[in-house]
C-alpha positions in Angstrom: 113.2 90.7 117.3 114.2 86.6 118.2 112.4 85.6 115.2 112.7 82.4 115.6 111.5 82.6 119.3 108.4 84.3 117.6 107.7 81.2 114.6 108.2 78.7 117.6 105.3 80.4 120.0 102.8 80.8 116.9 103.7 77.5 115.2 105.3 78.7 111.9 106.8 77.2 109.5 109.0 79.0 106.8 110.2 82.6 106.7 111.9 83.8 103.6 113.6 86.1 102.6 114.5 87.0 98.9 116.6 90.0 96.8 116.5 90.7 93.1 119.7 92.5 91.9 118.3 93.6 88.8 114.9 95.4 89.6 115.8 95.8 93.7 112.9 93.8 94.6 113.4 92.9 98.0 110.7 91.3 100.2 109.7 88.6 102.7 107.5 85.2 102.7 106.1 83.9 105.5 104.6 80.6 105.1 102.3 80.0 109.0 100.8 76.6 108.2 99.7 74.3 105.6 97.6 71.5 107.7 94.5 72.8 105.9 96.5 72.7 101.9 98.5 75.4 100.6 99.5 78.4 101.6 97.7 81.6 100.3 97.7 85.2 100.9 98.5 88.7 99.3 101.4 90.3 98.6 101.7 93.8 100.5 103.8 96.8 99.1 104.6 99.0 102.0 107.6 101.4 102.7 108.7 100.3 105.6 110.4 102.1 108.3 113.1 98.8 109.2 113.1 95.5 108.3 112.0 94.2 111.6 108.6 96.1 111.2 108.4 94.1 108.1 108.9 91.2 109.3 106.4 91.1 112.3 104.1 92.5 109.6 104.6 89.8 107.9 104.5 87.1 110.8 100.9 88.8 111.8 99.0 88.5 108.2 100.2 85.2 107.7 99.0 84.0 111.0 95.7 85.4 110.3 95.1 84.2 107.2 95.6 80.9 108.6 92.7 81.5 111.0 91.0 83.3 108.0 91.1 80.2 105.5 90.1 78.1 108.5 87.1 79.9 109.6 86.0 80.3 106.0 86.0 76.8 105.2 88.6 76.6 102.5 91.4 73.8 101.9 94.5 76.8 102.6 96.3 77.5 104.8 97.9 80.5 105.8 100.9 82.7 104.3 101.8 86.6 103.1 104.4 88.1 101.6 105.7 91.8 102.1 107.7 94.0 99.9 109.9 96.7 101.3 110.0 100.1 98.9 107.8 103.1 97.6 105.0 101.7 95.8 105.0 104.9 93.8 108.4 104.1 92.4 109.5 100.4 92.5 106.6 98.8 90.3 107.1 97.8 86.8 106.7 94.3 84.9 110.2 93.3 85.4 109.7 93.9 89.3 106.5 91.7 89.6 108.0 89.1 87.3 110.8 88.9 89.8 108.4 88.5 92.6 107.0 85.6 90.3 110.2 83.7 89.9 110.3 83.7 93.8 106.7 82.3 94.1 107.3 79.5 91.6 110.4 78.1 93.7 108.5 77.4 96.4 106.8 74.6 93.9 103.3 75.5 95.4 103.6 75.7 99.3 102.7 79.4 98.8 99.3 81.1 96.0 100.1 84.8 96.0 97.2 87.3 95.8 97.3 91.0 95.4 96.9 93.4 98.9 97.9 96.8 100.2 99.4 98.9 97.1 99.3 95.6 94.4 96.3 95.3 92.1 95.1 92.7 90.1 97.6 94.1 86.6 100.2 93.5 88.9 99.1 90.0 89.6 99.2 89.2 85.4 102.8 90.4 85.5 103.6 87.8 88.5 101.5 85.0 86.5 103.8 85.4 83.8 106.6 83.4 85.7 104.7 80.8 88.2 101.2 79.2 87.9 100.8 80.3 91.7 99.2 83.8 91.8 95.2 84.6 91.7 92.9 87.7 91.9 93.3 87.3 87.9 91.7 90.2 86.1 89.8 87.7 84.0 89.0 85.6 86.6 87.8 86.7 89.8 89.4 90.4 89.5 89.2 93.0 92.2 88.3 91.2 95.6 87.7 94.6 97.4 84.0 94.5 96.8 83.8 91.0 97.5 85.5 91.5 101.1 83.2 94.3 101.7 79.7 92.2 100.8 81.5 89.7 103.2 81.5 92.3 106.2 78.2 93.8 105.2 76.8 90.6 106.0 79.0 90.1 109.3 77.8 93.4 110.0 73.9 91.9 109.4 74.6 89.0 111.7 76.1 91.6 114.4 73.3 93.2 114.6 71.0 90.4 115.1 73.2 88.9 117.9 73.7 92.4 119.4 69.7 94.0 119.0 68.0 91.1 117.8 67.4 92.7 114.9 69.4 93.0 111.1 67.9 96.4 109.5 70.6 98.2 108.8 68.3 101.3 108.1 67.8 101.5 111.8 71.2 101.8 113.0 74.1 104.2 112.4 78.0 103.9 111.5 81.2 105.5 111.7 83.2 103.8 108.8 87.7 104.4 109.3 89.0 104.7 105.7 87.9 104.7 102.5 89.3 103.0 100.2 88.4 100.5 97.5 86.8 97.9 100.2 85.6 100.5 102.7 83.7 102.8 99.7 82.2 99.4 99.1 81.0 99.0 102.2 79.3 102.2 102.6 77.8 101.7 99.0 76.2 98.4 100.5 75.2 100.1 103.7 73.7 102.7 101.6 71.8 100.5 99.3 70.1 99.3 102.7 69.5 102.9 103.8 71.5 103.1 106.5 70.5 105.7 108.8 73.7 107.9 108.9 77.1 107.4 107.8 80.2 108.8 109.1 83.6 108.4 107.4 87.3 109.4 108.3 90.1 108.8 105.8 93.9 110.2 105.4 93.6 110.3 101.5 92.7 113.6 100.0 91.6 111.3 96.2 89.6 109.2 98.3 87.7 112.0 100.2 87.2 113.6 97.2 85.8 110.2 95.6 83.3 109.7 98.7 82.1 113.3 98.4 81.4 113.3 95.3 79.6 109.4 95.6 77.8 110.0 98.7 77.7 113.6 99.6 75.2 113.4 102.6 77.7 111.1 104.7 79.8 112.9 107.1 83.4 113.1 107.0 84.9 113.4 110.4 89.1 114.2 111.8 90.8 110.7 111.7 90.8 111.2 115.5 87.3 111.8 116.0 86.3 108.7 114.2 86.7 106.4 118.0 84.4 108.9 119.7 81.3 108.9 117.8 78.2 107.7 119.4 76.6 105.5 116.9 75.7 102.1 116.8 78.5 100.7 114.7 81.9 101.7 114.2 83.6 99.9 111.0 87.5 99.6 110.8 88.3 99.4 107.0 92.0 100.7 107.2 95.0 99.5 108.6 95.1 97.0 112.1 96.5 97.4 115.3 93.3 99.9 115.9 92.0 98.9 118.7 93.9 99.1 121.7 94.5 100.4 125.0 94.4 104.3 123.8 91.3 103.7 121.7 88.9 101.5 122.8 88.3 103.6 125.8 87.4 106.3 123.6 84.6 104.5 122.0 80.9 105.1 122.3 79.1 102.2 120.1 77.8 98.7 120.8 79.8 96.7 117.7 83.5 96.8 116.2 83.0 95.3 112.8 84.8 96.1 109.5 86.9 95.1 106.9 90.7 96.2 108.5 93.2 93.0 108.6 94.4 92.6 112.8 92.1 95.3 114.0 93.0 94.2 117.8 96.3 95.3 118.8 97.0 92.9 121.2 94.4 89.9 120.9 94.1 88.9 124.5 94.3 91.8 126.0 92.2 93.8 123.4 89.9 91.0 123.0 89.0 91.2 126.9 89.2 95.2 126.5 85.9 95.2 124.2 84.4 92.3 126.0 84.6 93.7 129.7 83.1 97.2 127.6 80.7 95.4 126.5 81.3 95.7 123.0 80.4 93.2 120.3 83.6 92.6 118.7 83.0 90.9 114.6 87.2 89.4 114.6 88.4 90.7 111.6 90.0 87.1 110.0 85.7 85.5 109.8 84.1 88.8 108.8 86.5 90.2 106.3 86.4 86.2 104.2 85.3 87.7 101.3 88.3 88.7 99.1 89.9 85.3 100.1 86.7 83.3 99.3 86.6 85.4 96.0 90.1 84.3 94.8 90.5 80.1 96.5 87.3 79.6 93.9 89.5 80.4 91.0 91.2 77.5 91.8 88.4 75.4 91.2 86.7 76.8 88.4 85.8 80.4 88.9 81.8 81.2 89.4 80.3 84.3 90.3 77.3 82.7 91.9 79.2 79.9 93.8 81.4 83.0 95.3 78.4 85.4 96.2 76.5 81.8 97.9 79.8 81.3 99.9 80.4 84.8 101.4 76.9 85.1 102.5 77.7 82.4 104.9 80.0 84.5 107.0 76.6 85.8 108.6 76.0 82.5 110.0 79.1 81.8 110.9 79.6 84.9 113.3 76.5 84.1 114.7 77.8 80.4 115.7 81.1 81.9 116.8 78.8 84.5 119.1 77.6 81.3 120.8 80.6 80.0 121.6 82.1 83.0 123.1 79.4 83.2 125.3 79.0 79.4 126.1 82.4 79.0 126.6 82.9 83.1 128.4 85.8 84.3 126.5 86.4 87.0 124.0 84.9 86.9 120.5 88.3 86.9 118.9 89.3 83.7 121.2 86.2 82.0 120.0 86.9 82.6 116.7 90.7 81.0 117.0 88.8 78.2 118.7 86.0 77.6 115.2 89.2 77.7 113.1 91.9 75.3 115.3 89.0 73.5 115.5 88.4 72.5 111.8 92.4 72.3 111.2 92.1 69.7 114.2 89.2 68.1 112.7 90.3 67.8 109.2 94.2 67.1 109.7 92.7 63.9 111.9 90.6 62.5 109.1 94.0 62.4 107.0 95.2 60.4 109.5 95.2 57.6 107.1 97.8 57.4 103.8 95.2 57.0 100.6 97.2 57.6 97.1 94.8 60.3 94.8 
């Protein structure tokens, strides 16, 4: 791929790249845009298949978390990093501590979190060599059932725009994967009695997990999953799930979950789901939570104060709603539009030089 081709059309900043001889640490930091403040986003641990897929990985989270800071109101902007290697072999102290030194020399343009594969133990190893790392175990821990809270209540305020109406005990729900954040989710959908639950996953321990937790919802084929006629379907896996293939496969009236770039292609995707009539929650406002969770440790870390914040993600689908339909585009173009427009907003108001 031209890479730099790539930053220049999506306005990024900084790509680096990084090697540790001694533990074989090897990985990539993308650094989209700081108008906003530093920064932040998780580190992912994924074997991949060649660099390049790592890289446009990379490219893609960081972008979104851009939007994703935006949208949720935080002083961030938007980065990721990626490590390349078998998460089931690499890890070790020494490994994360590497990844720390790495951090700390970017002198705070970049706050690490943990993601796919890193937990927050992993996160106290990386702490241990730059002050730029949260998702702290004594702090705000494990985000996952933060970030699922956040899309429970996205999911709320898509059914109000969509039916006019938020009982979740009257509507039904194909959840993909089931992991930390989408077992979550289905334990918040079953707190509000959901009427049915359907679940696919990949990972025999989690299937076991959900069966034994929730027994009466239904596990169906990973392929099956798009077909299902219920009333939501809930991506909570990996992105790039919605797409050409898919989307004409599916039989519900809202896309909302927890996944990271659930659209394959935004534009055309976006318009896909639109012109199907499908209310489309874009992943980067409804799946705040985890972020929201960790940018309050850096400010004093309060359970209450988190829990207050995320619960605004409900209102703030149901104002980027409006503007997709006052302004007839896509929901996941309205939702670029809510966050360029607060970077706009607040990168004009600095306008002036004031010492602090």
């Amino acid at each position: 791929m031209n890479k730099f081709d790539y930053m220049e059309r999506h306005g990024f900043e900084q790509v680096i790249y990084f090697h540790d001889k001694t533990t074989g640490l090897k990985g990539i930091t993308v650094i989209h845009d700081t108008t906003l403040g530093p920064a932040l986003g998780g580190t992912r641990l994924w074997n991949y298949a060649c660099e390049d897929d790592a890289v446009l990985d990379c490219l893609r989270l960081a972008r979104g978390m851009t939007f994703k800071n935006a949208a949720a109101g935080l002083n961030l902007g938007g980065g990721k990093t990626v490590l390349i290697g078998d998460a089931s072999t690499v890890k070790s102290e020494a490994y994360f501590r590497a990844l720390g030194r790495y951090v700390q020399s970017l002198n705070g343009r970049y706050i690490t979190a943990e993601d796919v594969n890193t937990t927050t133990k992993d996160m106290d190893y990386i702490l241990m060599e730059t002050d730029y790392v949260v998702g702290l175990e004594d702090k705000s821990g494990n985000p996952s059932p933060i970030t699922a809270l956040g899309a429970f209540h996205g999911i709320r305020a898509s059914l109000k725009h969509r039916f006019n109406d938020d009982d979740i005990s009257k509507y039904t729900f194909a959840v993909q994967g089931v992991g930390e954040t989408g077992s979550a989710l289905i334990g918040y959908l079953k707190e509000a009695n959901a009427k049915k639950i359907y679940f696919s996953e990949i990972n025999p321990k989690n299937i076991k997990k959900m069966q034994e937790l929730h027994p009466d919802c239904e596990m169906v084929t990973p392929d099956a999953i798009y077909s299902l006629e219920v009333d939501v379907f809930v991506p909570c896996a990996l992105g790039a799930v919605m797409n050409e293939k898919t989307i004409p496969e599916l039989k519900c009236a809202i896309v909302a979950g927890t996944a990271n770039n659930v659209l394959e292609d935004e534009e055309r995707d976006g318009l896909l789901l639109k012109d199907r009539g499908i209310l489309y929650a874009p992943d980067f406002v409804i799946n705040a939570g985890g972020v929201i969770n960790v940018y309050h440790e850096l400010h004093g870390y309060n359970r209450e104060r988190v829990i207050k914040d995320v619960r605004k993600i409900y209102d703030r689908l149901l104002e980027i709603f409006k503007i997709a339909e006052k302004e007839n585009v896509h929901n996941q173009k309205a939702a670029l539009v809510y966050a360029t427009n607060r970077m706009k907003t607040i990168a004009a108001i600095r306008s002036n030089y004031i010492i602090r």
